[in-house]
C-alpha positions as CSV (number, residue, x, y, z in Angstrom):
1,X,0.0,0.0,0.0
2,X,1.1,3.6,-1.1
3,X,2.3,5.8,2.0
4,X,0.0,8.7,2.9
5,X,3.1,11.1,3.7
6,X,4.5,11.4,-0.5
7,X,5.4,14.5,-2.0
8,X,2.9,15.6,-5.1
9,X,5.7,15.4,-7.4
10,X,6.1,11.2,-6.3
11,X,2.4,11.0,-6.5
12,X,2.1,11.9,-10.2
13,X,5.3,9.7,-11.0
14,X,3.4,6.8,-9.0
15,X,-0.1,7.4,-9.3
16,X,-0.7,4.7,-6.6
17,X,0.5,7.0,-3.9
18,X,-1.3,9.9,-2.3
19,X,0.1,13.2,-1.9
20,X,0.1,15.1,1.3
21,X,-3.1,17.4,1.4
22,X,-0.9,20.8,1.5
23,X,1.5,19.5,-1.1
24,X,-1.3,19.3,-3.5
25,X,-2.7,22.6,-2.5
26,X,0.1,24.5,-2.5
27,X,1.2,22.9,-6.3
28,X,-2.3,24.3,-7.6
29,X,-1.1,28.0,-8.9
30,X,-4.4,30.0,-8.0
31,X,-3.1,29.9,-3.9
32,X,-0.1,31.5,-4.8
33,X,-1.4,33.9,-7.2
34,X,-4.2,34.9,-4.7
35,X,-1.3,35.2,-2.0
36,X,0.7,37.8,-3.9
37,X,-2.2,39.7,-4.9
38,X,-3.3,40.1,-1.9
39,X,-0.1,40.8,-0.2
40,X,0.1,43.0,-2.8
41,X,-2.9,45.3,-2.2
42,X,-2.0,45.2,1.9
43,X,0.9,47.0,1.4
44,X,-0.8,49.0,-0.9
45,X,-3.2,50.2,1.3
46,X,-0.7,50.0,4.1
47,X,1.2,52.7,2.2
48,X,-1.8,54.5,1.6
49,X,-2.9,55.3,5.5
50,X,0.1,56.5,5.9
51,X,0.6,58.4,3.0
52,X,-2.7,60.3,3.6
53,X,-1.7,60.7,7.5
54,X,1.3,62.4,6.2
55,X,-0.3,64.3,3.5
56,X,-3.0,66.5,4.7
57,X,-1.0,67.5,8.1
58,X,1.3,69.4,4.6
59,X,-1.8,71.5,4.0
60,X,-1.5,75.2,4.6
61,X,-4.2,76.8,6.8
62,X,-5.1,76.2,10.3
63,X,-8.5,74.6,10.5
64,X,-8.9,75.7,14.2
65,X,-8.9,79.5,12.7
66,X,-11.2,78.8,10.1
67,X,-13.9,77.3,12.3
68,X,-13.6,79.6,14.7
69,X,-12.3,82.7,12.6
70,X,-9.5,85.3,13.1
71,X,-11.4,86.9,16.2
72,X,-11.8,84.0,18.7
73,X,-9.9,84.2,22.3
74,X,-7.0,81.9,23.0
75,X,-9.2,79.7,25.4
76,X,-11.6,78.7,22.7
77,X,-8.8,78.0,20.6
78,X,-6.8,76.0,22.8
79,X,-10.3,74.4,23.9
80,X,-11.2,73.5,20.5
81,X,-7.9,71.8,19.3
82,X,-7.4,69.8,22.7
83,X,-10.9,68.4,22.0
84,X,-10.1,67.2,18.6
85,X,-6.8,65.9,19.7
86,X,-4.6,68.4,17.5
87,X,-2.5,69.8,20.4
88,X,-1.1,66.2,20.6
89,X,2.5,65.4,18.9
90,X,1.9,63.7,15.3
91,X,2.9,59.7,16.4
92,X,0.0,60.2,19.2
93,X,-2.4,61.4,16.2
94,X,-1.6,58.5,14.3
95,X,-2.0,56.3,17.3
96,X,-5.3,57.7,17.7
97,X,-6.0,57.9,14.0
98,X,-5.1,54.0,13.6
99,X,-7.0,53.0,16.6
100,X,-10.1,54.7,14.7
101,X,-9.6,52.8,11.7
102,X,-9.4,49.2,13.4
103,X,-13.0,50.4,14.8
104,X,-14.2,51.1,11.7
105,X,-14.6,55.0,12.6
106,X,-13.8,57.8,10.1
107,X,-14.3,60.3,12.9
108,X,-16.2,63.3,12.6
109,X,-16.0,66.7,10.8
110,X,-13.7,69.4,12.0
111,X,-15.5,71.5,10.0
112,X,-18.9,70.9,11.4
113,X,-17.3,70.8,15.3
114,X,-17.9,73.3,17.6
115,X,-16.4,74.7,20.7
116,X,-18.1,71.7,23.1
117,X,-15.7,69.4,19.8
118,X,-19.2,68.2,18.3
119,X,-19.4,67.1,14.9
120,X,-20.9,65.5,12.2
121,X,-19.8,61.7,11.9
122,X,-18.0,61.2,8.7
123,X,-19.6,58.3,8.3
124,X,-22.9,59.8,7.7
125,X,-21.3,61.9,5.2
126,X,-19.6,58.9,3.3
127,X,-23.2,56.7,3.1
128,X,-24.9,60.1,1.5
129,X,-22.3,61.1,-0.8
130,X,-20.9,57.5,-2.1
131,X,-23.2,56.6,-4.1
132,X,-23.6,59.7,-6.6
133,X,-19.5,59.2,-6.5
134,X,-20.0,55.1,-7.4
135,X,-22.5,56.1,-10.1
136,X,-20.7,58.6,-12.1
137,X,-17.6,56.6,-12.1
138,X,-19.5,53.3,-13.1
139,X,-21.4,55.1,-15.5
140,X,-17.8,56.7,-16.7
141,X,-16.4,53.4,-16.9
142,X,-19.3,51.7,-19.1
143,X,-18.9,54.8,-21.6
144,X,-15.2,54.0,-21.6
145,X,-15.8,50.3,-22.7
146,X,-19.1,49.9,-24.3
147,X,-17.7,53.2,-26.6
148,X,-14.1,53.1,-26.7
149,X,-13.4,49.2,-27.8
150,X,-16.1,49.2,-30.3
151,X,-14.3,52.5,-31.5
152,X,-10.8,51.2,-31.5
153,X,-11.7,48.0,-33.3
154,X,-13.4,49.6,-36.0
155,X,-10.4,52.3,-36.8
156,X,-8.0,49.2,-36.5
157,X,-10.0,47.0,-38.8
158,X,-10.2,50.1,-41.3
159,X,-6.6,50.8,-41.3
160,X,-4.9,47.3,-40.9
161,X,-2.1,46.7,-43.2
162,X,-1.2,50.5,-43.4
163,X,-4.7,50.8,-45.6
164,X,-7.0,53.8,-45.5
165,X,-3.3,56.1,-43.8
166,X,-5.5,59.4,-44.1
167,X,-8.3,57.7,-42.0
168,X,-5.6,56.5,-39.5
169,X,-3.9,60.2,-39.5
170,X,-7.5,61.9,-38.8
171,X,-7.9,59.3,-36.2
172,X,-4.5,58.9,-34.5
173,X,-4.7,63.3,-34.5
174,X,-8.3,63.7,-33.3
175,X,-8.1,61.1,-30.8
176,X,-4.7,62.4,-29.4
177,X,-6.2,65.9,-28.9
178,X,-9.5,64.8,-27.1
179,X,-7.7,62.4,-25.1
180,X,-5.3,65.3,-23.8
181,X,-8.4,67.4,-22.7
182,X,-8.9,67.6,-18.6
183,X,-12.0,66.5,-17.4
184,X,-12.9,69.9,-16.2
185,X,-12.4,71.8,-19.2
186,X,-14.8,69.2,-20.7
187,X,-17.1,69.2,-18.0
188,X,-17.3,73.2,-18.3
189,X,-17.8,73.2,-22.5
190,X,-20.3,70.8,-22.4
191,X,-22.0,72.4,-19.6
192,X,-22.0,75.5,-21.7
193,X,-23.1,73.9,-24.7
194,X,-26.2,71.3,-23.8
195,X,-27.1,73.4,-20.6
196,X,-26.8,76.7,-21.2
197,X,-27.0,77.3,-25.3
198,X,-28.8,73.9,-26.2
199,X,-30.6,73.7,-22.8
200,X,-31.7,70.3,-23.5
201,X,-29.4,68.6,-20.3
202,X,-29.8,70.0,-17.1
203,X,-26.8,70.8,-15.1
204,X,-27.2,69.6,-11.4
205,X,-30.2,67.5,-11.7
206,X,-30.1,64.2,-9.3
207,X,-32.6,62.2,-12.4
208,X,-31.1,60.3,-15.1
209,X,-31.1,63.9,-17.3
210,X,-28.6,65.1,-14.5
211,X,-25.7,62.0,-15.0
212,X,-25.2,62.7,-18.8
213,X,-23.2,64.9,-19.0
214,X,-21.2,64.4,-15.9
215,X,-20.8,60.9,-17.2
216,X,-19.6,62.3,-20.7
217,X,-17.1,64.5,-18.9
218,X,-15.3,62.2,-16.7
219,X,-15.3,59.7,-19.6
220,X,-14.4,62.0,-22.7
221,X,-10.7,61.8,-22.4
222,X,-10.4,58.1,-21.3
223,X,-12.5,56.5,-24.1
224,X,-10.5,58.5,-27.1
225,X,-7.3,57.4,-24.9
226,X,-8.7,53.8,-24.6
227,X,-9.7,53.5,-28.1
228,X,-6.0,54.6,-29.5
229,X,-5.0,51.8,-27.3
230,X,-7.6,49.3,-28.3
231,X,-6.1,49.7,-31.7
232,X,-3.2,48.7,-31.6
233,X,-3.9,45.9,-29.5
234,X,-6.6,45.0,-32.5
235,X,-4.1,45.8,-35.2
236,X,-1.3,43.3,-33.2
237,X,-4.2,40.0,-33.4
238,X,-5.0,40.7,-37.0
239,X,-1.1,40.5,-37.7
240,X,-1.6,36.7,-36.1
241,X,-0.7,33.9,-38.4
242,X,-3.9,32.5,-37.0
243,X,-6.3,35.3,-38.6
244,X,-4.8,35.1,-42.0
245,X,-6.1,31.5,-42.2
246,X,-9.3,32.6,-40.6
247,X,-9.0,34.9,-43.8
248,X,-7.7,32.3,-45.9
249,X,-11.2,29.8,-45.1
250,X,-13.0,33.3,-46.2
251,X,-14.9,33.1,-42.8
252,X,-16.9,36.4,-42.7
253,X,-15.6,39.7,-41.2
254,X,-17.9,39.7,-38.0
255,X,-16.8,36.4,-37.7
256,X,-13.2,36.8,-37.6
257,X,-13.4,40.4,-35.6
258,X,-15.6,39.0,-32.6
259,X,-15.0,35.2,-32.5
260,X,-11.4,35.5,-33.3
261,X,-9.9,39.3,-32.7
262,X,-11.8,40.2,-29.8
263,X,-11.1,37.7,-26.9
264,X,-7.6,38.1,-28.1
265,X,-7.6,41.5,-26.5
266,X,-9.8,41.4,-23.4
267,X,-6.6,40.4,-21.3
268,X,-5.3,43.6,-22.7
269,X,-8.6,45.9,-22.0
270,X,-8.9,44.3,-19.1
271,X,-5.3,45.3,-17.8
272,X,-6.2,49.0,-19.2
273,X,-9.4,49.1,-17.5
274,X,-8.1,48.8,-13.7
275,X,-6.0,51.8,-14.9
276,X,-8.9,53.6,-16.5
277,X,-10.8,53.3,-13.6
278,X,-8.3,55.0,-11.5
279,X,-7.9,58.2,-13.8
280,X,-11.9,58.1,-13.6
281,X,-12.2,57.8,-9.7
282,X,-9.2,61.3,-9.7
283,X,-12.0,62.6,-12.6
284,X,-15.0,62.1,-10.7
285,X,-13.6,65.2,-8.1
286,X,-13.3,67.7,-10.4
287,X,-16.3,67.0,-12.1
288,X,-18.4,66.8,-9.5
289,X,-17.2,69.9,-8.2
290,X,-18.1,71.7,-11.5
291,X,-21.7,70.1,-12.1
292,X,-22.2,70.1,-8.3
293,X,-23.0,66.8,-7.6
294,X,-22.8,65.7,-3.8
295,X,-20.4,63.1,-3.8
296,X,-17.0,62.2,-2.7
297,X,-15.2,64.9,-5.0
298,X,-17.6,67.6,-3.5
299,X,-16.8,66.9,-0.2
300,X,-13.3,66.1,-0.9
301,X,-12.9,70.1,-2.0
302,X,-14.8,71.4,0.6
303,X,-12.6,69.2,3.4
304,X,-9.4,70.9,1.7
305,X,-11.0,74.5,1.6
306,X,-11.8,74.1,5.4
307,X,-8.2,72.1,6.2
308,X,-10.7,69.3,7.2
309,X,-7.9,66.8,8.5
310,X,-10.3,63.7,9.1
311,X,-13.1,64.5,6.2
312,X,-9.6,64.5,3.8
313,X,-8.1,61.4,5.5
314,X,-11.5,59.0,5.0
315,X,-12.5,60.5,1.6
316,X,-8.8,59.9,0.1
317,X,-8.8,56.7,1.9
318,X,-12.1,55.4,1.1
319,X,-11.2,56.5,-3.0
320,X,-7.8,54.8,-2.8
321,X,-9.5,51.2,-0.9
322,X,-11.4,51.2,-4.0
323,X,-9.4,51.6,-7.0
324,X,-7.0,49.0,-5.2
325,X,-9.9,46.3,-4.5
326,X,-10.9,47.1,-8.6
327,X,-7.5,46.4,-9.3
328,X,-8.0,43.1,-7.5
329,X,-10.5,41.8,-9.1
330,X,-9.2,42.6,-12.5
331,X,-6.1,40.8,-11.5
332,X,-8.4,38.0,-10.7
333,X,-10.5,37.7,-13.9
334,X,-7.2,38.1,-15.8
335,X,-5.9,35.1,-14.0
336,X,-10.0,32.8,-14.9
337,X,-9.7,34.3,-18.7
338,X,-5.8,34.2,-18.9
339,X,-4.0,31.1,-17.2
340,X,-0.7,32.3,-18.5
341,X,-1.4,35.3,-16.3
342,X,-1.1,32.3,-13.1
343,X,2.1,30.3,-14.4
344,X,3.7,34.1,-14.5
345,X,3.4,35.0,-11.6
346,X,3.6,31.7,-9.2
């Protein structure tokens, strides 16, 4: 009889043996790949906390001053910034600011607080606001994909083989030149144009109406940029030795663009769209800010204005948690459509 304590390696040379339960495990690659990942996006957001601890104590402006303005007396000021715990040396505010976190608790509002150090929970603030932030973002993100591949594969169908070059110049120069556009300056000229000469889209209207052109804003420059990209991803399959004999059978066009071309570059949109998704969430701020849309951007600016420590701290954090666990899970569906994307990195 086979011994139960065999390496995996023995057990596939002599199938008769069993391999060690762990051994087994640990040969499958999805374990490990799940293990770096995650490791991964720990120290990620490990790096973050502190990063954001650091970054909004650089902030000029005193936010004691602004609460209580220029004329308060020295005892309400000293009262007010013992109560919120800024009097205390900055490795006791992250002590305090880590301790929070564990809890789950943001804090509250500095700029809200009074005198007695009341506030309004951030938490609140976060369960309000996050979903207009979540919506424009998605919606950003469906433009960019359901618009920009269709886009790219089209252009690099047209001009594969250096065929239609002036159709590939207009492209390749149009596209650069929208893609280079900041989201705000797109925000404010299609504000001016569909709201205020056109008025057929509202501007800060919480329907369906009111997400348009928010939406079209913060995904403007990211579909133009995604669809130069999805070109040449689509011009690199149709070079493939297997397309020309898709070509050479004379199987139809569709056929050969969305059996054949495209799950050739869904590893490659996929990779693109983790990134995409973080230049939409750093979009989302500015444009809610000029279509005034409560959300996390909104209260992001006004947290910054008022030198909001804690409001700064959870909205940054909460924005960076989630590009980093949509990063995860594109790594993840790499590695289901893409097994190479395992055996590289075990």
């Amino acid at each position: 009889m086979a011994s139960a304590n065999v390496t995996y390696g023995e057990a596939k040379t002599n199938p008769g043996a069993r391999p060690k339960w762990g051994s087994a495990l640990w040969s499958n690659p999805w374990p490990r790949f799940l293990a770096r990942r995650l490791l991964g996006a720990a120290i990620a957001l490990i790096a973050l906390v502190i990063v954001v601890f650091l970054m909004v104590r650089i902030i000029p402006g005193d936010p004691i001053e602004k609460i209580l303005g220029t004329n308060a007396t020295p005892t309400s000021v000293a009262t007010l910034r013992h109560s919120l715990g800024l009097d205390d040396s900055l490795w006791m505010q992250f002590r305090h600011y880590i301790a929070h976190l564990v809890r789950g608790d943001l804090g509250s509002s500095i700029a809200f607080a009074s005198v007695g150090g009341g506030g309004t929970a951030i938490s609140t603030l976060v369960r309000q606001r996050i979903g207009s932030s979540l919506l424009l973002a998605g919606s950003g993100l469906a433009l960019v994909l359901f618009v920009g591949v269709p886009l790219g594969m089209l252009f690099g169908s047209l001009t594969r083989e250096n065929r239609h070059r002036r159709i590939e110049l207009m492209f390749t120069g149009l596209a650069s030149v929208l893609s280079s556009i900041p989201d705000y300056l797109s925000a404010t000229i299609l504000a001016f144009i569909f709201a205020v000469q056109l008025r057929v889209l509202p501007v800060d209207s919480a329907g369906i109406s009111g997400l348009i052109l928010p939406a079209l804003a913060v995904a403007s420059a990211a579909t133009f940029y995604f669809a130069r990209l999805t070109r040449v991803e689509t011009l690199n399959v149709l070079a493939q030795d297997y397309i020309r004999t898709a070509r050479a059978k004379r199987l139809p066009w569709r056929v050969i663009m969305f059996r054949h071309t495209l799950p050739n570059i869904l590893t490659s949109v996929l990779t693109l769209s983790g990134l995409i998704f973080a230049q939409l969430i750093g979009g989302t701020i500015l444009v809610e800010t000029v279509f005034n849309r409560p959300g996390l951007g909104t209260t992001l600016v006004q947290g910054v204005l008022a030198s909001d420590y804690p409001v700064i701290q959870a909205v940054i954090l909460l924005l960076g948690l989630l590009v980093i666990c949509v990063n995860l899970l594109v790594d993840i569906l790499l590695g289901i459509l893409d097994p190479r994307t395992l055996a590289k990195s075990s």
